[in-house]
Phi, psi and omega in degrees: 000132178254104195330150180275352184253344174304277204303342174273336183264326183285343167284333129006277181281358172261021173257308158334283176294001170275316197278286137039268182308311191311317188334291190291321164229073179335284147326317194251006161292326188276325221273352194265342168296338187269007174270146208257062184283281174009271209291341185288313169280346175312302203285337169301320178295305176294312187276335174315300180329275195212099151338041162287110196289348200255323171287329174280290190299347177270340166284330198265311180293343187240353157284315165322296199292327155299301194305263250305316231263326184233048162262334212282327185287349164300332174256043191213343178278321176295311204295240226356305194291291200289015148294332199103346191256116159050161166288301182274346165310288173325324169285323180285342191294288186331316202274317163304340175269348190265332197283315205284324180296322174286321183314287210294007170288313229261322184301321193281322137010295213288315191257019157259014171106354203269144179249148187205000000 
């Protein structure tokens, strides 16, 4: 079982290191924030715990499902800023459209039989 301050320090630092990197080279802080680490270790983490094969493919396929919903705030946080507005406006607009795009993932999930 892997301690919860092992999995808090180790996210920690690629959230760190990411900001880091971004400083200095920007392109390439998004290009190491858009690899799906997050969720690889989330499922490492999850299988270490408790080894399921059936609960890991129902984690991985409904983190699929989860991504599509927050990608459109990746391009609606830039158009804002060259619009002029503000950073944190922009960021709450982007987290708000991302919250109303996942309801309607799950509504619609829901009402082609998919559990999410």
């Amino acid at each position: 079982m892997v301690p919860f301050l092992l999995k808090t320090g180790l996210s920690a630092i690629l959230i760190a290191s990411i900001a880091t990197v971004g400083r200095r080279l920007p392109a390439f802080g998004a290009l190491i924030a858009s690899l799906p680490l997050v969720s690889v270790l989330g499922m490492m983490f999850l299988w270490v715990e408790k080894p399921d094969r059936a609960m890991m493919e129902t984690h991985s396929e409904a983190t699929f499902w989860y991504v599509l919903p927050s990608l459109p705030m990746f391009l609606l946080i830039p158009a804002l800023l060259r619009r002029g507005w503000p950073f944190w406006g922009s960021l709450a607009v982007g987290c708000v459209m991302t919250i109303v795009l996942y309801t309607a993932m799950v509504w619609c999930a829901r009402r082609y039989g998919m559990a999410l």
